[in-house]
N, C-alpha and C positions, 0 to 999 in steps of 0.2 A: 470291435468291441473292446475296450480297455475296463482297468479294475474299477473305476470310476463311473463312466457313463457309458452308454449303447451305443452305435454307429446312427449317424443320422439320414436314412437312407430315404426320407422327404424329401419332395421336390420342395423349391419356394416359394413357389404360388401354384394351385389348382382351383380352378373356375368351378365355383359350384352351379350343379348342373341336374335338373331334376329328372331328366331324361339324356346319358350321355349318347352323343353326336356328334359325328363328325372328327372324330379323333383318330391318332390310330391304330390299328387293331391289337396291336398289341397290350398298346396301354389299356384298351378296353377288357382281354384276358384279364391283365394285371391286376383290375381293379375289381373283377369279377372274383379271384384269386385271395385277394387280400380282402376283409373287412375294415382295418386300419383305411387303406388307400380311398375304399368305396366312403365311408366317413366321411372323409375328406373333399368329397364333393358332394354331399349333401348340402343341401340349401337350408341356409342359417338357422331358418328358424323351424324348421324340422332338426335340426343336429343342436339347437338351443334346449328344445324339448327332450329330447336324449337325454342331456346333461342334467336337466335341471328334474328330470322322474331319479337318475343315478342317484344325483345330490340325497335326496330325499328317503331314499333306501339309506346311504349311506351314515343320513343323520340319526335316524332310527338305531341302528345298530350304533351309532358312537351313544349316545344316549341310554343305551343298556350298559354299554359296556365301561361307562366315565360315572353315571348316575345311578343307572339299575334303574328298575321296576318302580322303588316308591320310595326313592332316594336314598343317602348310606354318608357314612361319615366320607369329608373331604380329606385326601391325601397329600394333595398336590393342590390350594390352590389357585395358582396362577395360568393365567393365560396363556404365556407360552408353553407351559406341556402338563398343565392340569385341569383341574374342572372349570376354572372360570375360562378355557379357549369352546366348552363346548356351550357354556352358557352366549359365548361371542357368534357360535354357527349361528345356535335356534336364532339370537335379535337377527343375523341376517336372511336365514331362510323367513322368518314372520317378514321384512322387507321387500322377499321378492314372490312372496305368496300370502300375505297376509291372514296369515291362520295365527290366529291370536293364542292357542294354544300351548305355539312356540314360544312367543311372545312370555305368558305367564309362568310359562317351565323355564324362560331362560331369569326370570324374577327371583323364583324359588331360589335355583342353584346358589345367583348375586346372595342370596339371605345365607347361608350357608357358609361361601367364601368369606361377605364380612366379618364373621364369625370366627370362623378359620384363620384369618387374617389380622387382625384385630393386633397380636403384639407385634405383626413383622416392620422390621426395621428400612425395607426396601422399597424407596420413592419411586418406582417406573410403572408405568403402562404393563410392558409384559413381565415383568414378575413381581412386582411388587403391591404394595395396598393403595396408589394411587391407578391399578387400573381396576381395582372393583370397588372401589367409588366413581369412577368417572362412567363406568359400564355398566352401574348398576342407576346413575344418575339419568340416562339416558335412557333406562330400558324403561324406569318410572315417568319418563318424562313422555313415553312412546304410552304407557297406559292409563296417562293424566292421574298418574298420582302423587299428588303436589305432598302430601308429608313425607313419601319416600323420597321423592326428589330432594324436599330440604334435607332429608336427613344425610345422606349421603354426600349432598353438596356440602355440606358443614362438615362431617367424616372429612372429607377432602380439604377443605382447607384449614385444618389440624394436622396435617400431613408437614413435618419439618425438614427442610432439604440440609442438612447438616455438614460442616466442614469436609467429613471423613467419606463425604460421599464422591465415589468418582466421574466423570464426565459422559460416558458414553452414554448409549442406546437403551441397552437389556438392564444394567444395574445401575445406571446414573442422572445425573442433571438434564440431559439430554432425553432420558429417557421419560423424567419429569415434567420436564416441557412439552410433549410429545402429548401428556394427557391433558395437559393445560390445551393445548390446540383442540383437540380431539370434543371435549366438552364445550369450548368456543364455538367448533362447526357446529355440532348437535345442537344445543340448546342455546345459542345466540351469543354475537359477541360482546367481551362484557361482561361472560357470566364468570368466568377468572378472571379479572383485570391484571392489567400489565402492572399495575403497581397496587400493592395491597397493606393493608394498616399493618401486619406482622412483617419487620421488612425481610426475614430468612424467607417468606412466600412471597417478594414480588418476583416474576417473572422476568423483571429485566433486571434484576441481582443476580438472578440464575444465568441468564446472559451474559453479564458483563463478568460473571468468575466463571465462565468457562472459555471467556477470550482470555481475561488472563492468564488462566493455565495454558491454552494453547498457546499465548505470545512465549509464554515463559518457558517452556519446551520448546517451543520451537525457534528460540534463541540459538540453542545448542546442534542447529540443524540448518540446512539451506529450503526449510519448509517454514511459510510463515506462522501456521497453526501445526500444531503437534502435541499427540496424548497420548498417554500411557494406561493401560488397564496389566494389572496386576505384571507390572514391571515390561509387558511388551509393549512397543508400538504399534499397532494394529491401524491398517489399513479400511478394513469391509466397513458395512452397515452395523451390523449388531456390538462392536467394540471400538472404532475407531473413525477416521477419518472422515468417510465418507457416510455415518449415519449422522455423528455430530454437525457437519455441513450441513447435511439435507433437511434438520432441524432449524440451525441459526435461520437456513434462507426462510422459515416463516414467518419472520418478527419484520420488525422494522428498525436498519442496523446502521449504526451512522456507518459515513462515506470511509473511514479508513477500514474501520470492522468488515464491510464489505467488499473492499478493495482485498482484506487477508483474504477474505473465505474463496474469493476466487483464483487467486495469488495460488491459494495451497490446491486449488482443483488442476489449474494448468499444470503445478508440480504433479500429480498424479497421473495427471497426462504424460506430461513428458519424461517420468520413470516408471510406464506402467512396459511390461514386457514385449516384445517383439509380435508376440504370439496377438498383442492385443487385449493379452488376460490383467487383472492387477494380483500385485503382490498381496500376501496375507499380511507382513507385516515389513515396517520399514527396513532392518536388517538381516532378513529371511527370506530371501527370493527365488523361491521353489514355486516353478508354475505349475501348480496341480490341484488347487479348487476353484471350481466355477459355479458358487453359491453364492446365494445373498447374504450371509454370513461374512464369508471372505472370498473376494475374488468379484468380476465381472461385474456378475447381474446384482446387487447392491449398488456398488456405483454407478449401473447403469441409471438407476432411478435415480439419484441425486443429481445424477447429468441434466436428466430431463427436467429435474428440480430448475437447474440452471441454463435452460436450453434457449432461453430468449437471446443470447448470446451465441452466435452461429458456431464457436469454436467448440463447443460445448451441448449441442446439439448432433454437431459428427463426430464428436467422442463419444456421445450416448449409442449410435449408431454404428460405432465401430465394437462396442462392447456388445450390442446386440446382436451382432454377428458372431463372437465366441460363445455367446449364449446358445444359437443357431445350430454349431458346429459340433461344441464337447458338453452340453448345460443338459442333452436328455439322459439326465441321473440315472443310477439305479439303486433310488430314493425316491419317495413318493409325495415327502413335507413341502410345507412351507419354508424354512430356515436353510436346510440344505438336500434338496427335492424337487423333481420335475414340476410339482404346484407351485415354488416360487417362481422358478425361474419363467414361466411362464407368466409372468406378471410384467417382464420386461418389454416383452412386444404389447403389452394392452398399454405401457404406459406409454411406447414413443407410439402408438397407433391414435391413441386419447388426445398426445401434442400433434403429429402429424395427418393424422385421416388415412395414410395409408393404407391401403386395402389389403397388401402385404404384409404385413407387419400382422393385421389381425389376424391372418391365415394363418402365423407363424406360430401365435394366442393357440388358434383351433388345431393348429399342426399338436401341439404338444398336451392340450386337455384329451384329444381322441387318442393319441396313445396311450395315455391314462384309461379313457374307457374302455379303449379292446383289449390292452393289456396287462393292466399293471395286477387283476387279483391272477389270473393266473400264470406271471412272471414272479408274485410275492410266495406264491402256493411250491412253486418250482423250487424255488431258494435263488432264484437269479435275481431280484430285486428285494429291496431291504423295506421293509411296512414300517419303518420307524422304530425309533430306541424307545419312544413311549408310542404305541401301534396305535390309539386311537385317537391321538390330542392334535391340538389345530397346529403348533408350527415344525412337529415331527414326527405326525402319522398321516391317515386316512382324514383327519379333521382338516387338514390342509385341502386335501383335494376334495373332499365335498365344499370348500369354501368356495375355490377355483371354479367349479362347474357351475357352483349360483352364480357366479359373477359373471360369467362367459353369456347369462341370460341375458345382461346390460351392459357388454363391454365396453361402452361410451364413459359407464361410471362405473367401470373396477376399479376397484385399487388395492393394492398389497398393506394388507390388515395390521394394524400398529406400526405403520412407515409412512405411506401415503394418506394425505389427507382427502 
């Protein structure tokens, strides 16, 4: 066990098995021994049921603890670690249970944030006012309320991406595009077009100035694309490199654009550490985070973003092996937490079929279920800097357990389309 994360002391595949047979006898103590191991071989969809009664506890209690009883003024509202991440749970749990209840609680909260929201100057998905219009556009569009839907849809496109904004993920153009897709999937394409009468909102303005910036730093670098967020270079999903990538790859990008983006992924490849791990940022190459944030498992998902190209398919797979190894945190999030990282094996399993890979999905939610409330009660594992919100508490992992119900279509929430 390091300061970081647990020892991973799972096998890589266990045959789930409804009656264990035929093994031997030891491993059969073993697993008699351990409830983690016994998990482990439960058959899918009894160990889906598990997850998805947890999930359901767990939403409850975030919903007292982000809303309260009969709701309360909003603090925080953003998705990544305020109210509008628990208005994000309910629309999922009303998805994978259809109890419309959620459904209309996750409505309220959206009325609330727009509110709350209303002067912020921040164009992204996870923190800013273009994810409680796009979230809020969607949840109306899920209770066929066509005046909420406009209204929000219009919210959103008064939404100004302005010079002074920077390129990434969490605070930037990237992160603005992000809900541009995001509102495209949900309510059809089209419903943002790529080119819009205000030209600071077309979508490939946003585009083409954030090749620019990239070509233009990375002039000064043997990288073809390169960014800066508040004067570092940064590597991961949520600041740098490899979340701006995983963006570009959903447009439609002429042939040299697309030739950089992949240009700067082989570079990442072939300066990512020994270990397997990536660097946090370009001139700081201390290997010791294996978050979606920074390090591995973020890039591993833009790999798989790019995995129709074989080189880049066993880079995603080589990243999910340090995922495997040092990724069981002791953190519980989304952002940097056993629930993201565990989004890595559901993504190469979604591109591959692997049957391992999913195991590796369920290896890392059942350690979450047997252990993580009383490893957090011990003081050995960290419940989040904000303890109840979706990408750095308990919101995370109740996210992770609905999706483990349909792991053919998880996907890591404000990254994966």
């Amino acid at each position: 066990m390091t300061d970081r994360y647990f020892d991973n002391f799972m096998l890589d595949f266990v045959e789930e098995k409804a009656n264990v047979k035929g093994i031997e006898q030891e491993e059969e103590q073993k697993e008699e021994q351990d409830p983690l191991l016994k998990l482990l071989s439960t058959p899918y969809p009894t160990l889906s049921e598990k997850l998805k009664r947890a999930a359901l506890d767990l939403k409850e209690t975030i919903v007292v603890e982000t809303w309260g009883f009969t709701g309360q003024k909003v603090e925080d509202f953003t998705l990544y670690r305020g109210t509008l991440g628990t208005a994000f749970l309910l629309l999922k749990s009303y998805q994978v249970t259809g109890n419309k209840n959620d459904l209309d609680l996750s409505s309220e909260i959206i009325k609330v944030c727009d509110s709350a929201s209303s002067s912020s100057r921040v164009v992204t998905f996870l923190i800013g006012r273009a994810g409680v219009c796009a979230l809020g556009a969607v949840v109306a569009k899920h209770q066929g309320n066509e005046q909420m839907l406009d209204y929000y849809l219009t919210q959103f496109k008064e939404i100004k991406v302005g010079e002074d904004v920077p390129d990434e993920i969490i605070r930037g153009r990237a992160g603005y595009l992000w809900a541009c897709l995001f509102l495209n999937k949900n309510l059809g394409d089209g419903t943002i077009p790529s080119t819009h009468t205000d030209d600071k909102m077309e979508q490939s303005a946003v585009v083409d100035k954030i090749v620019e910036n990239g070509r233009k730093l990375g002039a000064t670098t043997t990288c073809p694309l390169m960014f800066e967020y508040n004067g570092e270079r940064y590597w991961g999903a949520a600041h740098g490199l490899a979340g701006v990538m995983h963006v570009l790859m959903n447009f439609e990008l002429a042939p040299d654009v697309l030739a950089d983006v992949k240009a700067t992924l082989k570079y990442m490849i072939n300066n990512r550490f020994s270990s397997g791990n990536y660097p946090r940022e370009e001139d700081k190459r201390k290997d010791d985070l294996v978050y979606w944030c920074h390090g591995a498992p973020g890039v591993a998902l833009t790999l798989v973003k790019a995995a129709k190209d074989k080189e880049f398919l066993e880079a995603a797979e080589d990243a999910a092996e340090v995922v495997w190894k040092r990724g069981l945190l002791k953190k519980v999030g989304i952002c940097h937490g056993i629930s993201g990282n565990a989004y890595v094996f559901l993504s190469l399993y979604r591109m591959t079929g692997n049957v391992e890979l999913l195991h590796k999905a369920k290896a890392f939610a059942c350690f979450l279920l047997d252990r993580a409330h009383k490893l957090i009660s011990e003081g050995q594992m960290h419940g989040g800097d904000t303890s109840y919100f979706l990408f750095e508490g308990i919101g995370g992992m109740a996210h992770l357990f609905l999706d483990m119900t349909d792991p053919a279509n998880a996907r890591f929430p404000g990254y994966e389309l």
